[in-house]
TORGU-891287 format. One record per residue (C-alpha): x negated, y, z; chain. Coordinates in nm, 2 decimals. Each point is the difference from the previous one (the first is absolute). Layout:
N
<r X="X" Y="Y" Z="Z" chaine="A"/>
...
This chain:
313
<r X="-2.62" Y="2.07" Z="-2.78" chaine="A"/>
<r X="0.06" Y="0.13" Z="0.36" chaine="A"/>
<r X="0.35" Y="0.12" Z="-0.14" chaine="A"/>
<r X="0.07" Y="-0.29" Z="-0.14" chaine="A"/>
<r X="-0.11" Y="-0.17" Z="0.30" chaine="A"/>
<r X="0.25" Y="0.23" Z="0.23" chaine="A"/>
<r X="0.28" Y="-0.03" Z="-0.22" chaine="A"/>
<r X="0.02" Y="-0.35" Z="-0.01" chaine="A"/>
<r X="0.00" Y="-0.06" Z="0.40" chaine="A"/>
<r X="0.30" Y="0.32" Z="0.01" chaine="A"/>
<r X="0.18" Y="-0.26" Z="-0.24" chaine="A"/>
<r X="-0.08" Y="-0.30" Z="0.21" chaine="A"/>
<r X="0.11" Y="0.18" Z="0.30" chaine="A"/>
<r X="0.31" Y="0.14" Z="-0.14" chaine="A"/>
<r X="0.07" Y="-0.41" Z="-0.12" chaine="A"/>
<r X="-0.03" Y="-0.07" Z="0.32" chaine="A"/>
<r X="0.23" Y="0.25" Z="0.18" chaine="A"/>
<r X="0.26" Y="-0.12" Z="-0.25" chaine="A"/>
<r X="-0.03" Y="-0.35" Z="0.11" chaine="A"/>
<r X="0.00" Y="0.07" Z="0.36" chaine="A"/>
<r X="0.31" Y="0.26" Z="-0.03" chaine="A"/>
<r X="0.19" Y="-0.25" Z="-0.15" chaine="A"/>
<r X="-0.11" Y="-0.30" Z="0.18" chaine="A"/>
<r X="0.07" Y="0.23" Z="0.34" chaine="A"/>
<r X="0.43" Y="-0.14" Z="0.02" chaine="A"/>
<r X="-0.17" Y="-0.34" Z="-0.04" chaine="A"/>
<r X="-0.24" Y="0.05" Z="0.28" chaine="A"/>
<r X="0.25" Y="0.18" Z="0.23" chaine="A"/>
<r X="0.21" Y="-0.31" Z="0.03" chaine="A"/>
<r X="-0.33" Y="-0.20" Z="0.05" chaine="A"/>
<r X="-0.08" Y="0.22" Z="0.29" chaine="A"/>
<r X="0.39" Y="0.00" Z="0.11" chaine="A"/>
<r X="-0.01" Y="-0.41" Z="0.01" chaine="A"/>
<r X="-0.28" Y="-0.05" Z="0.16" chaine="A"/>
<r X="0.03" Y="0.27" Z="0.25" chaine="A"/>
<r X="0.29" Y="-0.22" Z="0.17" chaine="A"/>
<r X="-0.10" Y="-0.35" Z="-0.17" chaine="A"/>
<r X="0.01" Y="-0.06" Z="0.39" chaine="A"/>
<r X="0.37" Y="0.02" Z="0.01" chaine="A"/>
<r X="0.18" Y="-0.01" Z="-0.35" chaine="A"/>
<r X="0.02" Y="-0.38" Z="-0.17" chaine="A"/>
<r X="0.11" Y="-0.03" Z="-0.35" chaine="A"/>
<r X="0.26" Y="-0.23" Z="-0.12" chaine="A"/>
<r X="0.20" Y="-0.17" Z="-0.32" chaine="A"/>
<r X="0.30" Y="-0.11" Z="-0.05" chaine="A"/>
<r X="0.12" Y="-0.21" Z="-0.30" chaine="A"/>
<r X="0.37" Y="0.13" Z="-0.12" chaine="A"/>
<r X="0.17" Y="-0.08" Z="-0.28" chaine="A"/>
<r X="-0.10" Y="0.33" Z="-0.18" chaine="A"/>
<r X="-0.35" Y="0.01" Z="0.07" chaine="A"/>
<r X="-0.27" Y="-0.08" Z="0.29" chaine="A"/>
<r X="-0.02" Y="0.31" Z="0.21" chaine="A"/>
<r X="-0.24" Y="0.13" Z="0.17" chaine="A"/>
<r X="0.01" Y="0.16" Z="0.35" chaine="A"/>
<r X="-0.22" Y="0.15" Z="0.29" chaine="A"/>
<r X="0.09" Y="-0.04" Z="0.40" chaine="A"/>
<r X="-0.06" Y="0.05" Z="0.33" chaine="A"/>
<r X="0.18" Y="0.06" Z="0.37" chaine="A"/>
<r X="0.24" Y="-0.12" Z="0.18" chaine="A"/>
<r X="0.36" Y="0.13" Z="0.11" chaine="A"/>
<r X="0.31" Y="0.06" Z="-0.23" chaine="A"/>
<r X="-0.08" Y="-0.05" Z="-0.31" chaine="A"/>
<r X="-0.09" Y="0.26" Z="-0.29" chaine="A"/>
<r X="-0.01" Y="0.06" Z="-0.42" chaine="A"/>
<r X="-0.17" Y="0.23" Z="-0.11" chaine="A"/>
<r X="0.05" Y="0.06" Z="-0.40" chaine="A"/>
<r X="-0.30" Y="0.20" Z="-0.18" chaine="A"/>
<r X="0.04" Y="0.27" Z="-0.27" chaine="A"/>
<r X="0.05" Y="-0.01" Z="-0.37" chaine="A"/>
<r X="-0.41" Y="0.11" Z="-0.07" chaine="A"/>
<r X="-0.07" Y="-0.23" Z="0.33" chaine="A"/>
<r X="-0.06" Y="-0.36" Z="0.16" chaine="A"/>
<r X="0.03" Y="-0.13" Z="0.30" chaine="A"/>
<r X="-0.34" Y="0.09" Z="0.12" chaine="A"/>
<r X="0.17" Y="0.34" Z="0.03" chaine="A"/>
<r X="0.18" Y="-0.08" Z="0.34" chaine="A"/>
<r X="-0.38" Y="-0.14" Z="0.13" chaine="A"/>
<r X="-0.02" Y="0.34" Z="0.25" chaine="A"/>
<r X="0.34" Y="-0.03" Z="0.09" chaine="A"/>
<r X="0.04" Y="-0.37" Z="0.07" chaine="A"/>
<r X="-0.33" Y="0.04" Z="0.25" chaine="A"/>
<r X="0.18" Y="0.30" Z="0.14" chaine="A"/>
<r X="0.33" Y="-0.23" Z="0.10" chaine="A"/>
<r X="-0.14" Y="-0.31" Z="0.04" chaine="A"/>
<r X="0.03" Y="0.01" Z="0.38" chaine="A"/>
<r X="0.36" Y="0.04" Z="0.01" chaine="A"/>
<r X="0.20" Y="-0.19" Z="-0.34" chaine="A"/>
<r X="-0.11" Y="-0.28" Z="-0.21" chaine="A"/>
<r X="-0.09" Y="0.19" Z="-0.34" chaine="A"/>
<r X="0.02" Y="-0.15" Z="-0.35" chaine="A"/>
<r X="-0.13" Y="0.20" Z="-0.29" chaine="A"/>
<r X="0.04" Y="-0.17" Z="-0.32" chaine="A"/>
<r X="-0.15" Y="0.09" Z="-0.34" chaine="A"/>
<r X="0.35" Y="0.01" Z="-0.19" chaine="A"/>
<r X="0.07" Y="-0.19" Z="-0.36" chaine="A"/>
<r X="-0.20" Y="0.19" Z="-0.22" chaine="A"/>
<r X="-0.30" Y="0.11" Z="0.23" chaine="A"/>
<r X="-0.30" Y="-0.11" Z="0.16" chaine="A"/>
<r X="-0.06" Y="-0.37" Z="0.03" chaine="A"/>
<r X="0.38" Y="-0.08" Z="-0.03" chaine="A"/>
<r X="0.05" Y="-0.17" Z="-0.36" chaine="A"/>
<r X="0.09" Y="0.22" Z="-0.28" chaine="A"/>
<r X="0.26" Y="-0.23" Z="-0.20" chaine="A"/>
<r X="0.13" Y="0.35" Z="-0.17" chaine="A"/>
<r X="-0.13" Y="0.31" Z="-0.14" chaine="A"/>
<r X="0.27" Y="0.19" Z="0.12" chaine="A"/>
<r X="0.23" Y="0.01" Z="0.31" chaine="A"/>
<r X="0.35" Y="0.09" Z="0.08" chaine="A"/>
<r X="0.08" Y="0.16" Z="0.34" chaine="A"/>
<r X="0.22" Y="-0.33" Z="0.02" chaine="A"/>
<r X="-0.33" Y="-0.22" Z="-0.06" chaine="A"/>
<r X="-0.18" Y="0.19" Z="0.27" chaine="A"/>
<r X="0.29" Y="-0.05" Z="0.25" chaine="A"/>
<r X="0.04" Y="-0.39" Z="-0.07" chaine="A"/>
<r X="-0.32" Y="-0.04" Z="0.07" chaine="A"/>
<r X="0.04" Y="0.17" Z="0.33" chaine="A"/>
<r X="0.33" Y="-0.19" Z="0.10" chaine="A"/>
<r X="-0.19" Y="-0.38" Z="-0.10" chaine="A"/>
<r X="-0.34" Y="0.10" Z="0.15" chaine="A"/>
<r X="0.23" Y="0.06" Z="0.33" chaine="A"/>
<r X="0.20" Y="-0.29" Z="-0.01" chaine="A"/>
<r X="-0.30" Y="-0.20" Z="-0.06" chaine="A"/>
<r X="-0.21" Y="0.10" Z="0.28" chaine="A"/>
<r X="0.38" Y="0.05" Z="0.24" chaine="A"/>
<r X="-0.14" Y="0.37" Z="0.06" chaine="A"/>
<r X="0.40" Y="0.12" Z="0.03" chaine="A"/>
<r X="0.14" Y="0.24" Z="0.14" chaine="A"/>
<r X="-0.31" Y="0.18" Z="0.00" chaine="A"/>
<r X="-0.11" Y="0.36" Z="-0.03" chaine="A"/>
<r X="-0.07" Y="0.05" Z="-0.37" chaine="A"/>
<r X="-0.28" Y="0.32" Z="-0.06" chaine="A"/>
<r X="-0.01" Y="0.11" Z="-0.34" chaine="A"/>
<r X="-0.23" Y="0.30" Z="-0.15" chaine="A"/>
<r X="0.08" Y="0.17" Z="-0.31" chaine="A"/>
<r X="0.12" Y="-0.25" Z="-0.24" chaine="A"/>
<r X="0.01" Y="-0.28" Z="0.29" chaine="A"/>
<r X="0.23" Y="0.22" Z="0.21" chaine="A"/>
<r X="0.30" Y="-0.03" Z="-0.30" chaine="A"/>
<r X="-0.09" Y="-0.35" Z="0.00" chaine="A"/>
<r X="0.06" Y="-0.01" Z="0.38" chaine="A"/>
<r X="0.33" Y="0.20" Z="-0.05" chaine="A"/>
<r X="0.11" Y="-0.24" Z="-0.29" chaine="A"/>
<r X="-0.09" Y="-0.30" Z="0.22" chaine="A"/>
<r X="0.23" Y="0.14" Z="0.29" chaine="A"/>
<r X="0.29" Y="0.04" Z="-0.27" chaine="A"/>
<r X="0.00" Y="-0.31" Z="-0.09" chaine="A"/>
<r X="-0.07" Y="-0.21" Z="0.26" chaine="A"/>
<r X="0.05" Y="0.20" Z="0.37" chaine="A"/>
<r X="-0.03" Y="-0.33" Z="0.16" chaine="A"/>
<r X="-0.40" Y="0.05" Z="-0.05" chaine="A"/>
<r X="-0.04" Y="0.28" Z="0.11" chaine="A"/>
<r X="-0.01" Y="0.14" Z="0.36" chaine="A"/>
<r X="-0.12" Y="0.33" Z="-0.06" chaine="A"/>
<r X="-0.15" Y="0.24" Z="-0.28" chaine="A"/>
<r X="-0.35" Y="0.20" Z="-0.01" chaine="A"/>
<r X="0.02" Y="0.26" Z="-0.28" chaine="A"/>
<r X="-0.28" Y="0.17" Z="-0.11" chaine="A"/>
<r X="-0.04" Y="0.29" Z="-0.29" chaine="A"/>
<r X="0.28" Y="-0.26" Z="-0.15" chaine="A"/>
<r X="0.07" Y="-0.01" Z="-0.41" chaine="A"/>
<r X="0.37" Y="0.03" Z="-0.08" chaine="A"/>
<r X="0.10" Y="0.28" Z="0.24" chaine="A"/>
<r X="-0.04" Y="0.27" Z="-0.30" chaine="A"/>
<r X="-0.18" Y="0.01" Z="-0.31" chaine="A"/>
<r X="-0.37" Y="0.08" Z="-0.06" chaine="A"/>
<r X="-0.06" Y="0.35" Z="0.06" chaine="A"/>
<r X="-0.17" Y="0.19" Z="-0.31" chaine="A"/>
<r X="-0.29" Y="0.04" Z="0.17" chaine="A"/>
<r X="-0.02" Y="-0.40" Z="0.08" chaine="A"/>
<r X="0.11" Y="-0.09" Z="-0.37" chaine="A"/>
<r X="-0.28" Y="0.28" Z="-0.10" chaine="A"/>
<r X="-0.28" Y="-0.22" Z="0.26" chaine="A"/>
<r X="0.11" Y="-0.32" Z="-0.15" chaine="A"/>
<r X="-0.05" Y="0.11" Z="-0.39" chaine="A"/>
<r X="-0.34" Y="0.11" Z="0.11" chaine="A"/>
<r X="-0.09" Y="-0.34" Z="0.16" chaine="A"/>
<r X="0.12" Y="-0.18" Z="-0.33" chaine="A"/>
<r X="-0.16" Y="0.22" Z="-0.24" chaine="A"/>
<r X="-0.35" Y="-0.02" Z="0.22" chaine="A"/>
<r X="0.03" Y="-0.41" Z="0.02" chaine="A"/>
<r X="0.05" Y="0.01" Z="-0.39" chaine="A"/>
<r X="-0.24" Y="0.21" Z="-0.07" chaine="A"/>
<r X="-0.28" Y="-0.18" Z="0.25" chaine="A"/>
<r X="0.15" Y="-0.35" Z="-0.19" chaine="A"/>
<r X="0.07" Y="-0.16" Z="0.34" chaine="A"/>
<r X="0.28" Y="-0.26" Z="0.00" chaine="A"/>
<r X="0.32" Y="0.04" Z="0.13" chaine="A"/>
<r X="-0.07" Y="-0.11" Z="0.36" chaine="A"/>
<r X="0.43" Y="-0.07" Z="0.07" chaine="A"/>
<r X="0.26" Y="-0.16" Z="-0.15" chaine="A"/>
<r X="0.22" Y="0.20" Z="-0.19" chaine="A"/>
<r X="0.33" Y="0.09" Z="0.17" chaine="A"/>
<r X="0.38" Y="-0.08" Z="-0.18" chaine="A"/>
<r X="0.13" Y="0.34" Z="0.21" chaine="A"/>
<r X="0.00" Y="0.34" Z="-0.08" chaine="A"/>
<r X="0.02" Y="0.19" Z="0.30" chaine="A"/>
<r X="0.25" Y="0.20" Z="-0.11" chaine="A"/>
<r X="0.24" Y="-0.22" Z="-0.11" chaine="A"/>
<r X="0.32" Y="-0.01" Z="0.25" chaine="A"/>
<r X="-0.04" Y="-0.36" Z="0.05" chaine="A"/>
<r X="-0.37" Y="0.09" Z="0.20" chaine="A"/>
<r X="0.15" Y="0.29" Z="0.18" chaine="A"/>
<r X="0.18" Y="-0.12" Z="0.32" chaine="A"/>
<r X="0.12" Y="0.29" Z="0.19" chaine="A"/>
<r X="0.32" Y="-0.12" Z="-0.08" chaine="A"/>
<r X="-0.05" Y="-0.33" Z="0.10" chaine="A"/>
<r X="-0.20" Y="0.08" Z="0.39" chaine="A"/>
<r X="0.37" Y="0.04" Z="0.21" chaine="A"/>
<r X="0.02" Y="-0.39" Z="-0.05" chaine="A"/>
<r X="-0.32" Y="-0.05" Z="0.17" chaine="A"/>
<r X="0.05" Y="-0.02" Z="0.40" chaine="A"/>
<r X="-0.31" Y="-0.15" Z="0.12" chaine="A"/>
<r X="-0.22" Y="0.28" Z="0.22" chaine="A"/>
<r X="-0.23" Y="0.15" Z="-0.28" chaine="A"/>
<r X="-0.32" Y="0.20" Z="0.03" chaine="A"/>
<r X="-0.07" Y="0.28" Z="-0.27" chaine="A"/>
<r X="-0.37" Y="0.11" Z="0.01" chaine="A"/>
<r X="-0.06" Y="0.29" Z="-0.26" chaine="A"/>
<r X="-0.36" Y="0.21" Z="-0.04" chaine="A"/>
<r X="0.18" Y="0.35" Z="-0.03" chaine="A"/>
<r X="-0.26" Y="0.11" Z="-0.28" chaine="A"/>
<r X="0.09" Y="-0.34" Z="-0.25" chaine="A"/>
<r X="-0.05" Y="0.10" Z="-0.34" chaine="A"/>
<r X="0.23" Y="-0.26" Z="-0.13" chaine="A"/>
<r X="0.29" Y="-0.02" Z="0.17" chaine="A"/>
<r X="0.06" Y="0.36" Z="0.23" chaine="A"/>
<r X="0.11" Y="-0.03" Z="0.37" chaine="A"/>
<r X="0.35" Y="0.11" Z="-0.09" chaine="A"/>
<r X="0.06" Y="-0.35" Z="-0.14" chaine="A"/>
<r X="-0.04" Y="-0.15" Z="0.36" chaine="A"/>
<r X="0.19" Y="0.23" Z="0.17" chaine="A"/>
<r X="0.30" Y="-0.08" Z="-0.25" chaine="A"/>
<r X="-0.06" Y="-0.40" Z="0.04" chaine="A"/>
<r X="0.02" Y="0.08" Z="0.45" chaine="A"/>
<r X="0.32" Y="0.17" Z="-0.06" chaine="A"/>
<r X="0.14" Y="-0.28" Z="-0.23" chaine="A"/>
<r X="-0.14" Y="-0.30" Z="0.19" chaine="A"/>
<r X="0.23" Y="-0.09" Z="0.30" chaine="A"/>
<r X="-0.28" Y="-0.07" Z="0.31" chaine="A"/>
<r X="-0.33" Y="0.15" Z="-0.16" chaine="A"/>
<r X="-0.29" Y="0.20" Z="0.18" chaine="A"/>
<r X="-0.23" Y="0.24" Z="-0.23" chaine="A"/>
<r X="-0.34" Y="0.08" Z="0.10" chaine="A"/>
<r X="-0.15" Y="0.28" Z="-0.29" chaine="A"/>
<r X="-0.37" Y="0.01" Z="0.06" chaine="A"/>
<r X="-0.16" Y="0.36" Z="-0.06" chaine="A"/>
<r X="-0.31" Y="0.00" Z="-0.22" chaine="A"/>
<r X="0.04" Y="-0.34" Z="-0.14" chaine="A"/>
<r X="0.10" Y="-0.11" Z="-0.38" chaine="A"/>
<r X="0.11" Y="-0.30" Z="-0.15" chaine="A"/>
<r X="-0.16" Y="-0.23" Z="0.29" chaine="A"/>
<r X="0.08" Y="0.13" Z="0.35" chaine="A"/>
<r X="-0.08" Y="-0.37" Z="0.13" chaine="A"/>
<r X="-0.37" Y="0.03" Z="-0.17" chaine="A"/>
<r X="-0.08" Y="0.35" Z="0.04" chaine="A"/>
<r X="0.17" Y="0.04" Z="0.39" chaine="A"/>
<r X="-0.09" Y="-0.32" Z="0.10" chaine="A"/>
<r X="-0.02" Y="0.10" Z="0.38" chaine="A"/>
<r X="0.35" Y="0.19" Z="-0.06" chaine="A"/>
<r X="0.25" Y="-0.27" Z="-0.19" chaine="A"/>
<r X="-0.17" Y="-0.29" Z="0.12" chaine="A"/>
<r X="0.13" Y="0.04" Z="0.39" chaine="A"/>
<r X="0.34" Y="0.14" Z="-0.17" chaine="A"/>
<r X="0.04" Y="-0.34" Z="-0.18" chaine="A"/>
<r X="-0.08" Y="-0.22" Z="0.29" chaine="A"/>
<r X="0.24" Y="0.15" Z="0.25" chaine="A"/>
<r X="0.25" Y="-0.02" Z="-0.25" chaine="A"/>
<r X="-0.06" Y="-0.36" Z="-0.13" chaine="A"/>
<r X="-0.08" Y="-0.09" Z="0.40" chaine="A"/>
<r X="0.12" Y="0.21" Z="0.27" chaine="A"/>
<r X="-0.24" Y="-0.18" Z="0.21" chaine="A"/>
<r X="-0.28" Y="0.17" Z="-0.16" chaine="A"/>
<r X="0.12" Y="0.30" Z="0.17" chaine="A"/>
<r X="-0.08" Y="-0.13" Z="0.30" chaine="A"/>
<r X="-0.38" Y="-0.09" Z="-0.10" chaine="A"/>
<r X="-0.05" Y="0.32" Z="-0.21" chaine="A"/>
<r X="0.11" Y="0.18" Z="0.30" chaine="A"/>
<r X="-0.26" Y="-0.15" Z="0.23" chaine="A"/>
<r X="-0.27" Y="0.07" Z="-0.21" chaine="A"/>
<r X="0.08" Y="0.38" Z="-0.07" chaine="A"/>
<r X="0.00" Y="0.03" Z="0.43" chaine="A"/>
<r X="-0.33" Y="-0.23" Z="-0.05" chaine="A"/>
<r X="-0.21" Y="0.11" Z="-0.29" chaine="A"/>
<r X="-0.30" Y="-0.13" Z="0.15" chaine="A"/>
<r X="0.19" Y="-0.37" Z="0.01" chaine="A"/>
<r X="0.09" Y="-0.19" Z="-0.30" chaine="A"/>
<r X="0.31" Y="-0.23" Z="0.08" chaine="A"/>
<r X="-0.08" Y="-0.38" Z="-0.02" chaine="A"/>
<r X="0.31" Y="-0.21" Z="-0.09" chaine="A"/>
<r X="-0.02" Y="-0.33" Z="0.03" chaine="A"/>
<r X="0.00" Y="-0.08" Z="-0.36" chaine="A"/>
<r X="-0.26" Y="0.22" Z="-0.07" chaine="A"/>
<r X="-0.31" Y="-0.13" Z="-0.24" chaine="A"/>
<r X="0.17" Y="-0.32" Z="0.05" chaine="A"/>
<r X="0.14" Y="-0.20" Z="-0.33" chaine="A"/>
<r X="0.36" Y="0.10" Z="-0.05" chaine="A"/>
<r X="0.27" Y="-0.29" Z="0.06" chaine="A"/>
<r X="0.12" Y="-0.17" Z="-0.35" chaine="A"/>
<r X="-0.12" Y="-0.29" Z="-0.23" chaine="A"/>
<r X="-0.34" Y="-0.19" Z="0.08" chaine="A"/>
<r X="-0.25" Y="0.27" Z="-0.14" chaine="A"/>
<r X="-0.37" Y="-0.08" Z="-0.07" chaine="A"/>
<r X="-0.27" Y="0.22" Z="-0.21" chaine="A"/>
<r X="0.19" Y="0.32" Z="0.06" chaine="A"/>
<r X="0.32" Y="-0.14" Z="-0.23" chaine="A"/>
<r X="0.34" Y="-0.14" Z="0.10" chaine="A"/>
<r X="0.11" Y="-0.32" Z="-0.10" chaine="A"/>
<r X="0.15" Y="0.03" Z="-0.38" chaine="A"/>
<r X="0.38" Y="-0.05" Z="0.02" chaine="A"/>
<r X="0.29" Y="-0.06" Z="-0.23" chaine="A"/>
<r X="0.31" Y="0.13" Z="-0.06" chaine="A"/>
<r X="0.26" Y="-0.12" Z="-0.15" chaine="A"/>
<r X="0.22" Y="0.32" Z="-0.06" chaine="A"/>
């Protein structure tokens, strides 16, 4: 009986470790939200492909960031409270994703950079400075093919499209799929049109066309896509600046927060240099702009949302 007894609460237990591990992603963005509630609104936007979905905050030039392919936009949430003081930052979930509508089960890279273009000509966000991570930063460099006009400058980081998956990233990946098969979860992404390796995704050959000042930010130990790749993409691309990160993987902005995050805002506004500066001579002094913990400029906002808006693409 008293085995019996034991056994069953070790089974309980491990239940409930399972629930929690994979409830944890969940919670982490519940934890990232509310930790700068304060600051970041959310927003929507009706276009004529979907209703999208979108967080922001700050005030100063203005900002896209474009999540990940296994992401949303509640990825940028440390990043936007990091930059907040010195741009006006829009993260939106991209078709596909998060709350944005899903009118597809699978995306092209051309879907994903529409979406981009009419979610910026609806809000009148160009030229802006157009972040991308991953997946997002091929979007980004798609989006500044096609239409320089909207784009001011470029924010790179661990970018798809530079070089194929490594062996050791393809090898990562089957072991995600095979573990989410085996556990029966759904597929928690759209599916992607693409393969990576096709020539069309590649765009090394297309970077010499893109002028704009671009950052490239690369954790030198990424298992997907090696460091080499963005030291061929700085050569190629006509004004960049590479910043490799030492110790860091596929996420230099998440796992070097206090290292990339004054990187990007000195490069997306030089006067950030100025306020980063003071503070390093200061650390006993945090900076108080005058926009601080006050509600960013924009549409009339009320219950921590913007005012939905249409675009007519």
């Amino acid at each position: 009986m008293a085995w019996s007894l034991a056994s069953t609460c070790r089974s309980r237990r491990r239940r409930q470790q399972a629930a929690i591990a994979w409830r944890l992603p969940l919670l982490y963005n519940d934890l990232v939200v509310a930790h700068v509630q304060f600051d970041i609104k959310r927003g929507w936007l009706q276009m004529p492909q979907c209703q999208a979905h979108y967080l922001v905050t700050g005030n100063g030039p203005n900002v896209v960031l474009l999540h990940g392919g296994a992401a949303d936009a509640n990825d940028w949430a440390p990043t936007m409270h990091a930059l907040y003081r010195y741009c006006r930052v829009y993260a939106p979930d991209l078709i596909g994703y998060g709350l944005t509508d899903k009118p597809k089960a699978s995306y092209s890279l051309e879907d994903f950079a529409d979406f981009v273009e009419t979610f910026m000509a609806g809000l009148q966000l160009g030229p802006a400075v157009i972040g991308g991570h991953s997946l997002g930063g091929r979007i980004a460099i798609e989006v500044a093919r096609r239409s320089p006009y909207l784009v001011s400058k470029l924010v790179l980081i661990d970018t798809s499209g530079f070089c194929p998956v490594s062996a050791v990233g393809s090898a990562l990946l089957r072991g995600f799929e095979v573990t989410r098969q085996v556990l029966r979860r759904p597929q928690p992404h759209p599916r992607l049109e693409f393969d990576e390796a096709d020539s069309k995704f590649q765009c090394l050959d297309k970077l010499e066309d893109i002028m704009v000042p671009t950052l490239i930010v690369w954790g030198r130990l990424d298992p997907y896509y090696p460091a080499s790749c963005a030291e061929k993409a700085a050569r190629l691309l006509p004004n960049a600046q590479l910043e490799i990160v030492p110790w860091t993987r596929h996420g230099p902005h998440k796992e070097r927060p206090e290292t990339v995050h004054p990187i990007m805002a000195s490069f997306i506004n030089p006067a950030a240099s100025v306020i980063l500066e003071g503070e390093a001579a200061a650390p006993g002094e945090q900076a108080k702009p005058s926009d601080a913990g006050q509600t960013p400029p924009g549409p009339p906002q009320g219950d921590g949302e913007e005012t939905p808006g249409t675009a007519n693409g």
